[in-house]
RODO-2510 file (C-alpha; in nm, 4 decimals, decimal comma):
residues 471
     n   res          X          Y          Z
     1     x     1,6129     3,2121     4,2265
     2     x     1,5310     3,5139     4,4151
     3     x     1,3009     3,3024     4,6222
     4     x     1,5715     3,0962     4,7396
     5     x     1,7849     3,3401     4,8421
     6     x     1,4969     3,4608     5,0784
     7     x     1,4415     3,1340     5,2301
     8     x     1,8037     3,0819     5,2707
     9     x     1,8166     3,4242     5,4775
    10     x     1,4388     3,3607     5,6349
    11     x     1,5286     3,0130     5,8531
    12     x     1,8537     3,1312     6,0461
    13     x     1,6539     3,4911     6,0527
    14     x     1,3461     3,2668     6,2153
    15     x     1,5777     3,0469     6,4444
    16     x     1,7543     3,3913     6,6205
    17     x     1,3969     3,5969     6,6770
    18     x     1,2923     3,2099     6,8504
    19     x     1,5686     3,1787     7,0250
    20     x     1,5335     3,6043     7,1559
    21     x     1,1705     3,5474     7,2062
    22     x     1,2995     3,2425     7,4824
    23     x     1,5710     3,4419     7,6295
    24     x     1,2834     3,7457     7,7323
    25     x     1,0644     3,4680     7,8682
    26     x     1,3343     3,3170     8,0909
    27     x     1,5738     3,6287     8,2048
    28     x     1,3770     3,9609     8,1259
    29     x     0,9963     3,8661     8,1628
    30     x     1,0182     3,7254     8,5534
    31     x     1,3866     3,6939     8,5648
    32     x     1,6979     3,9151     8,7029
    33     x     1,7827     4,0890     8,3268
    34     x     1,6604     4,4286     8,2995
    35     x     1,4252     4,5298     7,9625
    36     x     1,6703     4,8049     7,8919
    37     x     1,9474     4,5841     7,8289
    38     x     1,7802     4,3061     7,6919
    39     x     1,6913     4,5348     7,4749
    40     x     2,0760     4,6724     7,3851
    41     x     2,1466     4,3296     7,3848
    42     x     1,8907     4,2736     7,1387
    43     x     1,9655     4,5285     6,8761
    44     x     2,3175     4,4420     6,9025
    45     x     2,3073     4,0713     6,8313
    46     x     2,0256     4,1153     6,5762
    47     x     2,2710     4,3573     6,3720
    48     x     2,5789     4,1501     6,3885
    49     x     2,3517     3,8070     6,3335
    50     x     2,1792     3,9600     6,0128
    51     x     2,5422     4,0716     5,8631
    52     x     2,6442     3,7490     5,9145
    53     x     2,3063     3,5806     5,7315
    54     x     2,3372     3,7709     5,4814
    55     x     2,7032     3,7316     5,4327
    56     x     2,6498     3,3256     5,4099
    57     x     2,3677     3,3629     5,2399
    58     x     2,5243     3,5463     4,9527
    59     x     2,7996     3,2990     4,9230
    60     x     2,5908     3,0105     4,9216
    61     x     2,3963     3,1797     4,6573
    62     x     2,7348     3,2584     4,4985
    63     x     2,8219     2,8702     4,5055
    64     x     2,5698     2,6751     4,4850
    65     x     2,2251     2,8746     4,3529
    66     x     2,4061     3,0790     4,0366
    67     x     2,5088     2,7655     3,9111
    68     x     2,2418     2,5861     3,8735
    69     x     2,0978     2,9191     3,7026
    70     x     2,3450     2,8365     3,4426
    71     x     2,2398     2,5310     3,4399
    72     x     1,8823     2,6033     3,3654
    73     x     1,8847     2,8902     3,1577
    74     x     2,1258     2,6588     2,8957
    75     x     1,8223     2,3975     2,9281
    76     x     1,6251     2,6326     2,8373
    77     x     1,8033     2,7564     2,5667
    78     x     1,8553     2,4122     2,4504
    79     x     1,9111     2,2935     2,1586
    80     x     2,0142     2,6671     2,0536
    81     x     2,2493     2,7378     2,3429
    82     x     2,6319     2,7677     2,2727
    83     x     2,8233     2,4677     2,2080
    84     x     3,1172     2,6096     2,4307
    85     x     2,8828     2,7397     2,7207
    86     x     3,0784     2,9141     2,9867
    87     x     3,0061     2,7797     3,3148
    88     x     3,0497     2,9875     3,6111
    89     x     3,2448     2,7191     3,8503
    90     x     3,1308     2,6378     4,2129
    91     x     3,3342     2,5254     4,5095
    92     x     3,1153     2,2164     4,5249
    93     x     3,2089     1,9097     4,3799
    94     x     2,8473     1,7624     4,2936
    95     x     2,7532     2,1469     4,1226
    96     x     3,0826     2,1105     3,9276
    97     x     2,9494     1,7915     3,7838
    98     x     2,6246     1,8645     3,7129
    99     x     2,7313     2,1391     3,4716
   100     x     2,9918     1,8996     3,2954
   101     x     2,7220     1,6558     3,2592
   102     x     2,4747     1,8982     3,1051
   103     x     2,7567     2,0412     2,8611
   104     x     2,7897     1,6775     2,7445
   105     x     2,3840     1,6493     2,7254
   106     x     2,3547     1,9296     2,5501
   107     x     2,6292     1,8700     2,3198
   108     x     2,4923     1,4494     2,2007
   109     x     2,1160     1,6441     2,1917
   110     x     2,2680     1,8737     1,8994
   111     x     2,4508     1,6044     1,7305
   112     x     2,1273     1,4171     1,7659
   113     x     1,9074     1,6872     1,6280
   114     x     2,1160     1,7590     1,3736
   115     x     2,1277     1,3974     1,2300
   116     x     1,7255     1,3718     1,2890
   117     x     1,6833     1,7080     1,0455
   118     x     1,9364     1,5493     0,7950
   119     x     1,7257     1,2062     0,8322
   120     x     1,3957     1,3994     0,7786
   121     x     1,5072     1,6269     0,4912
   122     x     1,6399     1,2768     0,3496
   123     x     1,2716     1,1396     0,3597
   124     x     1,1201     1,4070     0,2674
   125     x     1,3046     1,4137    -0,0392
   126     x     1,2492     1,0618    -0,1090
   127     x     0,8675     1,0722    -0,0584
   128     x     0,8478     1,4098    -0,2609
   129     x     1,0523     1,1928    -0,5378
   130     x     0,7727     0,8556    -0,5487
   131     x     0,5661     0,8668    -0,8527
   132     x     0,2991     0,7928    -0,5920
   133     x     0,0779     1,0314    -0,3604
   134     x     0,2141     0,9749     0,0049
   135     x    -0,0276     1,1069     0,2769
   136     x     0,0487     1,0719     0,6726
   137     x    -0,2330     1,0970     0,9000
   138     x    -0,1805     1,0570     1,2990
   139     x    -0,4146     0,8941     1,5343
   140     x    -0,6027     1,2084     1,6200
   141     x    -0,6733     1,2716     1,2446
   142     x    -0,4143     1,5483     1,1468
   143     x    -0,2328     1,5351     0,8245
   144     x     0,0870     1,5537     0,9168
   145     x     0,2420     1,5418     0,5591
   146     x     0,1295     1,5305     0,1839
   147     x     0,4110     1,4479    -0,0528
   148     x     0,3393     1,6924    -0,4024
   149     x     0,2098     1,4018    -0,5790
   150     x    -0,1247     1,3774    -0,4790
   151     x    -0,3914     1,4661    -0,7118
   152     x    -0,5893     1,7629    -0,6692
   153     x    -0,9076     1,5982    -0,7584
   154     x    -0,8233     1,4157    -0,4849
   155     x    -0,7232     1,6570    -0,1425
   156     x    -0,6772     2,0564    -0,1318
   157     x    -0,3140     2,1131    -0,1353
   158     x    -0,3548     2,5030    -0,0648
   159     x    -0,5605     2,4526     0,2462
   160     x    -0,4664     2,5832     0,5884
   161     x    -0,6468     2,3261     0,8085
   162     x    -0,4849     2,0026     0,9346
   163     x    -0,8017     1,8175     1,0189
   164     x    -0,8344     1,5078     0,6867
   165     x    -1,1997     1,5888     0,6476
   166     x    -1,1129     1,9422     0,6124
   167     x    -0,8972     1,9145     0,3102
   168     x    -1,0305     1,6015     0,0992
   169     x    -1,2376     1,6456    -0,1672
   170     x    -1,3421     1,2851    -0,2658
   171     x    -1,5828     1,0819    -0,0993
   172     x    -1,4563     0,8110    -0,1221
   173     x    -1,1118     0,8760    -0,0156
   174     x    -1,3040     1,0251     0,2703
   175     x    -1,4886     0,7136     0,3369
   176     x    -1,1748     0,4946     0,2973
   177     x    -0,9712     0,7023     0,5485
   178     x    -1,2886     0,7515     0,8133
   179     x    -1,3157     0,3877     0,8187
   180     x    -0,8943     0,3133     0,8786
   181     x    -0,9279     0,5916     1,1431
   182     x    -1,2378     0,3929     1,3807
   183     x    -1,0643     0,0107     1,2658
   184     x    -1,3604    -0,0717     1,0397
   185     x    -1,1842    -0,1190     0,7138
   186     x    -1,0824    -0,4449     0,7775
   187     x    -1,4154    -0,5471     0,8614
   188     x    -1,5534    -0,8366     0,5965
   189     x    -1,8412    -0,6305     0,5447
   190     x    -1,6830    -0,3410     0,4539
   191     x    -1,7952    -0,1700     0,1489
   192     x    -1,7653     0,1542    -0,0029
   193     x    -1,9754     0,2943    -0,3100
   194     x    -1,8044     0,3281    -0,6453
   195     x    -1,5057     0,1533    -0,5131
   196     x    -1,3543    -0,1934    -0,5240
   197     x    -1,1550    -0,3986    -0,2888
   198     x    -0,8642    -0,5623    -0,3397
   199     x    -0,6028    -0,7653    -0,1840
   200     x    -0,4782    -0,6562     0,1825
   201     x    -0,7361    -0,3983     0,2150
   202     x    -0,6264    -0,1834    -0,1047
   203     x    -0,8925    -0,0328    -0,2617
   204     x    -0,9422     0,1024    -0,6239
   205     x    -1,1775     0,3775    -0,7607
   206     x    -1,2719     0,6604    -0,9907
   207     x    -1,2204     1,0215    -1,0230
   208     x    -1,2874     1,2468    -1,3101
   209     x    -1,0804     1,0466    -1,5623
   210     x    -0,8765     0,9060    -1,3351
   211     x    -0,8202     0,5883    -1,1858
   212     x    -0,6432     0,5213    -0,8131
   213     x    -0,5395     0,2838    -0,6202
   214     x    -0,5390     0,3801    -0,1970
   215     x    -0,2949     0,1253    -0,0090
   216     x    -0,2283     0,1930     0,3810
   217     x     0,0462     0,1104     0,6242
   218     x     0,0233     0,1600     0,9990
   219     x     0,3419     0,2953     1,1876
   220     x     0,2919     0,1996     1,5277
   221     x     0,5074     0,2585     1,8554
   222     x     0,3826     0,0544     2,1128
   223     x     0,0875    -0,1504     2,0362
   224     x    -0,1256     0,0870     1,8340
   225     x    -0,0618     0,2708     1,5922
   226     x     0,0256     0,6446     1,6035
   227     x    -0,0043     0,7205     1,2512
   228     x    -0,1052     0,5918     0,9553
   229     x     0,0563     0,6403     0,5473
   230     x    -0,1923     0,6172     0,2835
   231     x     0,0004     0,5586    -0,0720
   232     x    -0,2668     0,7091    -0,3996
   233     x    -0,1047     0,5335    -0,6590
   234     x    -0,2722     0,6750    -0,9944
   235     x    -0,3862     0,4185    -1,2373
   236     x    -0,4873     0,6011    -1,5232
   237     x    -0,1797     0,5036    -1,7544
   238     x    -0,2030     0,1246    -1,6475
   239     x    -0,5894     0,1265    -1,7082
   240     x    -0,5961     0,2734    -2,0025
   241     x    -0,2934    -0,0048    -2,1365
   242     x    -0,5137    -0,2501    -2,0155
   243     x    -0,8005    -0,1874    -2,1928
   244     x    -0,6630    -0,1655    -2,5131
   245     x    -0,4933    -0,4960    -2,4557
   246     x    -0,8582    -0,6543    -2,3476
   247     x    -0,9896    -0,4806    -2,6309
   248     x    -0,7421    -0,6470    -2,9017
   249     x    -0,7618    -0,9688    -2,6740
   250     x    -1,1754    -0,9154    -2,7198
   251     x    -1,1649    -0,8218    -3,0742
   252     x    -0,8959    -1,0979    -3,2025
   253     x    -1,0900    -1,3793    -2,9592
   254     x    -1,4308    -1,2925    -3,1518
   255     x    -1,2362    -1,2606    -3,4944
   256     x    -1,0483    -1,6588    -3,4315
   257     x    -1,3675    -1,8001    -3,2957
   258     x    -1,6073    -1,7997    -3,6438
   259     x    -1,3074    -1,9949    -3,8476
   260     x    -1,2258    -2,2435    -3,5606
   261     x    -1,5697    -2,2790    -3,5269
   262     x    -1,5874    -2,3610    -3,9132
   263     x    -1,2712    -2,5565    -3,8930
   264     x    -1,4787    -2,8061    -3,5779
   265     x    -1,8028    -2,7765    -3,7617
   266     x    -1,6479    -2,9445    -4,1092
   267     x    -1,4381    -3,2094    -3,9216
   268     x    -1,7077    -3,3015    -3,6757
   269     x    -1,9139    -3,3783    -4,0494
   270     x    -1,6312    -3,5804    -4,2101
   271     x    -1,5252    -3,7312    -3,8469
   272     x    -1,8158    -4,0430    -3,8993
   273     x    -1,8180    -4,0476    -4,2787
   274     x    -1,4308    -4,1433    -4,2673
   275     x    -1,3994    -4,5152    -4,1886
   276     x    -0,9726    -4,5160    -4,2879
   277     x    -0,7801    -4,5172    -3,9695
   278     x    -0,5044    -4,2972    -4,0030
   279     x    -0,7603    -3,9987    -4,1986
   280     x    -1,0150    -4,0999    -3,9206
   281     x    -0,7586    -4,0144    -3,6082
   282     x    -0,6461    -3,7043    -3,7949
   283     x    -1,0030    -3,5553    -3,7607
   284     x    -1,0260    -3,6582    -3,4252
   285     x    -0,7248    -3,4869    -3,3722
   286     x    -0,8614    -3,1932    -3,5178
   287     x    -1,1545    -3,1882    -3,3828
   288     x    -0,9570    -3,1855    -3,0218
   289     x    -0,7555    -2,8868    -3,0863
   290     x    -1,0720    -2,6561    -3,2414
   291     x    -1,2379    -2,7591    -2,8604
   292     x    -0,9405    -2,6895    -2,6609
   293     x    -0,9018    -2,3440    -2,8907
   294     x    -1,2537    -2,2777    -2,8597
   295     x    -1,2698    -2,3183    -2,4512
   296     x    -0,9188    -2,1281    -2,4478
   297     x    -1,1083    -1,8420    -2,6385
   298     x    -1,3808    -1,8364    -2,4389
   299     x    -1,1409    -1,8105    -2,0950
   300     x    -0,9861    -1,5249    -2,2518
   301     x    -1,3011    -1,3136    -2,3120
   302     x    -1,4263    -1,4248    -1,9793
   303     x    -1,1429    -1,3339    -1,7880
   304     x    -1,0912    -0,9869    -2,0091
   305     x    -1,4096    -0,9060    -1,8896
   306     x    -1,3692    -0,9983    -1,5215
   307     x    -1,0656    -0,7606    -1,5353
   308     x    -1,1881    -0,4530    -1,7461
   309     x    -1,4925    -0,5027    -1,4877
   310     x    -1,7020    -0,4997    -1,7957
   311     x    -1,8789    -0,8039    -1,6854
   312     x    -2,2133    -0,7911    -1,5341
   313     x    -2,2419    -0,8240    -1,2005
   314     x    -2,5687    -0,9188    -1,0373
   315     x    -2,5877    -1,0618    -0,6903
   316     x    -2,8578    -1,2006    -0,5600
   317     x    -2,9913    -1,4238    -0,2460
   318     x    -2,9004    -1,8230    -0,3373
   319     x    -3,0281    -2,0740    -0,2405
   320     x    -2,6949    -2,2871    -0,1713
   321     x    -2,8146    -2,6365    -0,1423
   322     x    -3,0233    -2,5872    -0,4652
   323     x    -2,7537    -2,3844    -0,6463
   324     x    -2,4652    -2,6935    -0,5509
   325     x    -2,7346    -2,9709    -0,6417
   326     x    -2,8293    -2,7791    -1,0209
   327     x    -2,4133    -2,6725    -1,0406
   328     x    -2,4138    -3,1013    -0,9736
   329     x    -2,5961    -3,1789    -1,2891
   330     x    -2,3823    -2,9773    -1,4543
   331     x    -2,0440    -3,0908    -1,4417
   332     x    -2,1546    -3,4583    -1,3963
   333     x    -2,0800    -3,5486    -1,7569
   334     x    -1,7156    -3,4198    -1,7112
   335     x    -1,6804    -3,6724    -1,3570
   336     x    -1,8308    -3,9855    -1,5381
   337     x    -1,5404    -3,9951    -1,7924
   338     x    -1,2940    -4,0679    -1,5238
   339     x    -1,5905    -4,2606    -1,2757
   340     x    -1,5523    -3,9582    -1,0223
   341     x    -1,8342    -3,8948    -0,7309
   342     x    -1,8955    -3,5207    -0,6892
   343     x    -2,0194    -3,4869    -0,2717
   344     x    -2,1857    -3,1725    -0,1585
   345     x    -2,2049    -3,0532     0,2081
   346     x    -2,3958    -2,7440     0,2133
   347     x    -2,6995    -2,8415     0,5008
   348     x    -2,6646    -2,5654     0,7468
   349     x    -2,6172    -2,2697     0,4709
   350     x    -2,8873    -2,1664     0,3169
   351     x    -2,8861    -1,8185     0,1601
   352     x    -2,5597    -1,6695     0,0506
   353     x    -2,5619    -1,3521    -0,1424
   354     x    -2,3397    -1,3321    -0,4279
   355     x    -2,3801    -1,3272    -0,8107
   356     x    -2,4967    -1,6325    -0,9335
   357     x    -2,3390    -1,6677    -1,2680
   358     x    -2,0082    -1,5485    -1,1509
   359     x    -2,0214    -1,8098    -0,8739
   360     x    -2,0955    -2,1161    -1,1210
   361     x    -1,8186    -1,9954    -1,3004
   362     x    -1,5510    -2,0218    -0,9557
   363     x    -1,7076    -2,3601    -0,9160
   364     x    -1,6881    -2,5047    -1,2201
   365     x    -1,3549    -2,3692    -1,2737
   366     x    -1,2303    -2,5529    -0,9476
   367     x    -1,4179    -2,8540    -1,0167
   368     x    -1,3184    -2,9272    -1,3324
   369     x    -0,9379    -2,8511    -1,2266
   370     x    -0,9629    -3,1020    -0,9102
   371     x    -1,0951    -3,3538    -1,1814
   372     x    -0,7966    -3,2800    -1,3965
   373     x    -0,5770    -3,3961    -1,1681
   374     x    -0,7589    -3,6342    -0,9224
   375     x    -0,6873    -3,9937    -1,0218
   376     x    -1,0602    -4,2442    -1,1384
   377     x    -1,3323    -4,2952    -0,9332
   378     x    -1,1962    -4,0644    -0,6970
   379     x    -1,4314    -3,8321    -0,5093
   380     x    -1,4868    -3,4173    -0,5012
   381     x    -1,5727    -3,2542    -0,2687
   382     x    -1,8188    -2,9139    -0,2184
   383     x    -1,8426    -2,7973     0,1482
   384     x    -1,9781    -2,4554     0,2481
   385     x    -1,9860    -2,3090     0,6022
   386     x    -1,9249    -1,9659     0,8126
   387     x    -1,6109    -1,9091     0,9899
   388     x    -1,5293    -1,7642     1,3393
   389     x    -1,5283    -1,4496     1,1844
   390     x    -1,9395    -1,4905     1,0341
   391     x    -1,7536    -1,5194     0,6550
   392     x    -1,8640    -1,8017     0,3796
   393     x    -1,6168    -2,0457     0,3032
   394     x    -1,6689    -2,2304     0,0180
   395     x    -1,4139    -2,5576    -0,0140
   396     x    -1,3752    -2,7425    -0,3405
   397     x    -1,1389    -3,0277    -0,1876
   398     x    -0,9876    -3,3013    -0,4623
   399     x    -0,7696    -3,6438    -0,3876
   400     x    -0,4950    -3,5567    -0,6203
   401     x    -0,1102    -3,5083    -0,5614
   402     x    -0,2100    -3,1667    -0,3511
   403     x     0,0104    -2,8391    -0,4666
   404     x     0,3690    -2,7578    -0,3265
   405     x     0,3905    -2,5011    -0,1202
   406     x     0,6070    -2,2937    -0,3394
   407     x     0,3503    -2,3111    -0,6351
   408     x     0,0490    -2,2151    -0,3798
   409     x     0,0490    -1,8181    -0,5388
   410     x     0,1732    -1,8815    -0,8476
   411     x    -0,1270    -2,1017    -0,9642
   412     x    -0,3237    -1,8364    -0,9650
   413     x    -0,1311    -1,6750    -1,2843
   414     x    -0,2400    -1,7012    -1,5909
   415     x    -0,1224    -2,0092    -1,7870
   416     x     0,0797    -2,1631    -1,5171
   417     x     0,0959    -2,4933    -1,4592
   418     x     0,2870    -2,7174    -1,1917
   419     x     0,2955    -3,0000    -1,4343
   420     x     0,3135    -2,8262    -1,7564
   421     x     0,2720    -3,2485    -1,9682
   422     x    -0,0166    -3,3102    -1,7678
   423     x    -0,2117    -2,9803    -1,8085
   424     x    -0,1629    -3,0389    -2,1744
   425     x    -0,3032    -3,3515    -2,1588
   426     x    -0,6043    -3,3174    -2,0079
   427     x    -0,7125    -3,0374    -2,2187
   428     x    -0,6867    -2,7504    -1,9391
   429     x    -0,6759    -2,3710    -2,0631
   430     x    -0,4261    -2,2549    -1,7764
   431     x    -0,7128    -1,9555    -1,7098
   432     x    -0,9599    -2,1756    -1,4822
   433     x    -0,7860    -2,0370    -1,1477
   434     x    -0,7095    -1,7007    -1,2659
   435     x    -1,1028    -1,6055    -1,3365
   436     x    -1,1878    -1,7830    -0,9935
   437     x    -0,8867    -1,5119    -0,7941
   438     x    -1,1063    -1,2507    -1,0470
   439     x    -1,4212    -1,3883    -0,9068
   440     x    -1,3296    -1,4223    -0,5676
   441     x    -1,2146    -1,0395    -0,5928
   442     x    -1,5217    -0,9122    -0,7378
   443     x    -1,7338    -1,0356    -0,4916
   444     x    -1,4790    -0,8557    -0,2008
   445     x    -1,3660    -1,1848    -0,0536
   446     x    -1,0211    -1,3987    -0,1762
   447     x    -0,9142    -1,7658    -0,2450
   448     x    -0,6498    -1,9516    -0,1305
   449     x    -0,5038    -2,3138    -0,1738
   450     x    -0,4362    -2,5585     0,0945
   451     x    -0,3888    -2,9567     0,2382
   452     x    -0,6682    -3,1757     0,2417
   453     x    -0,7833    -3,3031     0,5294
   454     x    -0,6976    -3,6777     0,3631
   455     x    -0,4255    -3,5785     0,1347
   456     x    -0,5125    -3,3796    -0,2132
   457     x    -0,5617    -3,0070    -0,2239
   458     x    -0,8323    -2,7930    -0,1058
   459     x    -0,9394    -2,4296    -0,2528
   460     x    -1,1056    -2,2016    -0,0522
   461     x    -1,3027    -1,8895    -0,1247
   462     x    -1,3583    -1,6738     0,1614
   463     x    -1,6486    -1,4171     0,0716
   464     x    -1,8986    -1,1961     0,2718
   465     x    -2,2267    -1,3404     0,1147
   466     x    -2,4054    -1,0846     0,3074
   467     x    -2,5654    -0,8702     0,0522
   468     x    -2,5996    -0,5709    -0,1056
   469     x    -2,2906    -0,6245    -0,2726
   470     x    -2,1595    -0,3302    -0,4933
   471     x    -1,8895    -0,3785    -0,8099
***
C-alpha cells in the first residue's frame, strides 16, 4: 500500500506547486511582489503545507489504508488464517464493516471446507470400498482418481502422469475411453475389436484371463459434462459360473434328447397302429410332450450358446426381400393351422448386413410368438426400414391382446409368460424372446416391445446392418 500512501501525499503536493506556479505569474512575474519574498514566502508555506500533507496523509493511511491491509493479507491467508483474527479498528464506519463481514466470510469458508474434506474423505472411502474399479476422467482427459480396485492388466497404478493414454495398458479400454472422450461411443456404428456391446453403451471384453465389464456415467455441471466415471466391473467369477452352468445345461440337454427322441420315435410308430380311443389319445398325448421337450431342449442349447458366445457368428450382406420371402416359406405351415396371412414390407431395403442364421432365428422366434397369441385368420406383419438416425428397424407387428406396459421388460426373461394357461397351451418354450434380446445383442443393436399401429403388439429390433460386424 506504499503506493497509496504516495498518491495520497502526491495530489495536495501537486495542487500547492499549481497554485505557487499561478501566484509568480500574477504578483512576482509582471506584478508588484518582489522575487525575494515570493521566494520566503515560498519556502515557508511549502514547509508548513508538506507537514501538514504528510500529517493527513499518515492518518488517513492510519484509518482507512492499514485496514484494508488486514483485510487482504487474511484473504490471502484464507482458509488458513486465524479463526479469531485481530482486526486493527478504523474510525470509519464502512472499514469497520468490511472487516466484520470478512471475519464472518472467512469463518462459513472454513466450516465449508471443512465439511467438503469430511464429504470427500467419505467418498473416497466408499469408492476405495466397491468391489468394482472406479476411474474419473475430466473433460480435458486427466485422471483425476483411480479407486485401488482396478486391475493392473488393465491401467498403471504406479505411474506419475495424469494424461489416460499415459497410464492404460489395454487397448481396448483405450479405445472405449478415446471414443467417450470425442462423443463417438454412442454412435450406432460404433465398434471396437475383441469387445462386445451391451445395453446403455456398456461394453464387455477380455484380458489375460480375465473378463470386464466398462460402464460410464457423465457428471455434468451445466450442459456438458465435466467429467466422466468409468466403473471396470471384473467378470471373471460370474463367467466362469456361467459356463459351467451352460456346460451342465449343454451336456444334460444332449444326454435327455436321445431317450425323448426314442420315447417320440416309438409312439409316433404305435400312434396309427392303435385304433382304441382312449390308448390312441394317450399316444397323441405323448407324442405332444416329447415335441414340446424336444423344441424346449433345443431353446436351451441355442440360447446357452448365444450366451457363452460359443455360437458362430457370421454376418454377411442379405438380401432382405429374398431373405423375408425364403424366412415366408418357412413358417407358413405354422400360420395355416390357425388360417393366418404372414405380410412382408421390405421394398426400399435391400442389403442389410447381419448374420443370417442368427437373424432367421429373431424372426422366427417373433413370428411364431405373434402367432401364439394372435387370434385365426389374423394377419403378421414383417416391415423393415431405416430410422432418422440411418439404423435398421425390423418390426414383427401381430393383432393379438398387445403386452401391458408393466410386462414390456420382463418378457424378455427366460420362461416368463403374461398368460402363464395360454403359453402352455399353445406349446411355447418361454425362451423364443430371450434368444431374440441375445440376438439382437450380438449383432450390437437391441429390441423392444410396443403398440400396434391397429391394436396388437409390435417388436422391434433396432440394429446397425452396416457391416463388418465383429462378435
Amino acid at each position: 500500500m506504499k503506493s497509496v500512501f504516495g498518491r495520497i501525499l502526491l495530489i495536495p503536493t501537486a495542487v500547492f506547486f499549481l497554485l505557487s506556479a499561478l501566484f509568480y505569474l500574477r504578483y512576482v512575474k509582471d506584478g508588484p511582489v518582489q522575487v525575494e519574498d515570493f521566494m520566503l514566502l515560498f519556502g515557508g508555506t511549502a514547509v508548513a503545507f508538506a507537514v501538514l500533507s504528510f500529517l493527513l496523509t499518515y492518518r488517513t493511511t492510519v484509518l482507512i489504508i492499514r485496514p484494508l491491509q488486514n483485510v487482504i493479507r487474511l484473504l490471502k491467508d484464507a482458509p488458513e488464517a486465524s479463526r479469531e483474527a485481530d482486526f486493527a479498528r478504523s474510525g470509519f464506519y464502512e472499514i469497520n464493516e468490511i472487516q466484520k463481514q470478512t471475519k464472518i466470510y472467512l469463518s462459513r469458508m472454513r466450516d465449508q471446507l471443512a465439511d467438503l474434506d469430511l464429504e470427500r474423505e467419505l467418498l473416497r472411502s466408499l469408492l476405495n470400498g466397491l468391489r468394482e474399479g472406479v476411474m474419473c476422467i475430466d473433460s480435458a482427459g486427466d485422471i483425476v482418481f483411480v479407486n485401488d480396485r482396478i486391475d493392473e492388466r488393465l491401467l498403471d497404478l504406479k505411474s506419475p502422469s495424469s494424461r489416460y493414454y499415459s497410464r492404460i495398458r489395454n487397448p481396448v479400454l483405450l479405445e472405449y475411453i478415446g471414443r467417450l472422450m470425442n462423443g463417438s461411443l454412442q454412435s450406432g456404428e460404433a465398434k471396437i475389436a475383441d469387445a462386445v456391446f451391451i445395453d446403455d453403451g456398456d461394453l464387455e471384453f477380455r484380458a489375460g484371463d480375465r473378463y470386464f465389464r466398462l460402464r460410464h456415467r457423465p457428471v455434468q455441471v451445466g450442459r456438458d459434462p465435466s467429467m466422466f466415471l468409468i466403473l471396470v466391473q471384473d467378470m471373471t467369477e460370474e463367467y466362469n459360473t456361467r459356463r459351467m452352468r451352460e456346460d451342465f445345461l449343454q451336456n444334460a440337454s444332449h444326454e435327455l434328447k436321445t431317450p425323448i427322441t426314442s420315447i417320440r420315435g416309438y409312439a409316433e410308430t404305435l400312434l396309427p397302429r392303435i385304433t382304441e380311443e382312449t390308448p390312441h389319445r394317450f399316444l397323441e398325448g405323448i407324442v405332444r410332450n416329447a415335441e414340446r421337450m424336444d423344441r424346449l431342449i433345443h431353446d436351451m442349447v441355442v440360447i446357452s450358446s448365444l450366451e457363452s458366445r460359443a455360437y458362430p457368428f457370421s454376418p454377411e450382406a442379405i438380401d432382405m426381400p429374398a431373405f423375408l420371402d425364403d424366412l415366408k416359406l418357412l413358417v407358413e405351415g405354422s400360420l395355416n393351422q390357425k388360417r393366418q396371412r404372414l405380410n412382408i414390407n421390405a421394398t426400399d431395403v435391400r442389403d442389410v448386413f447381419a448374420d443370417r442364421l442368427l437373424l432367421e432365428h429373431l424372426l422366427v422366434n417373433l413370428v411364431s410368438n405373434a402367432s401364439r397369441y394372435s387370434p385365426e385368420e389374423s394377419s403378421i406383419t414383417i416391415s423393415v426400414s431405416r430410422n432418422a438416425r440411418g439404423r435398421f428397424e425390423l418390426r414383427v407387428c401381430d393383432q393379438g391382446p398387445g403386452i401391458p406396459e408393466a410386462y414390456r421388460e420382463k418378457i424378455f426373461e427366460r420362461f416368463f409368460r403374461v398368460d402363464t394357461d395360454r403359453s402352455r397351451k399353445e406349446g411355447g418354450t418361454g425362451l423364443g424372446l430371450s434368444i431374440a434380446r441375445h440376438v439382437a445383442r450380438i449383432h450390437s443393436g437391441s429390441i423392444h416391445v410396443e403398440d400396434a399401429p391397429g391394436g396388437g403388439a409390435c417388436f422391434v429390433f433396432v440394429f446397425s446392418g452396416a457391416g463388418p460386424l465383429k462378435a
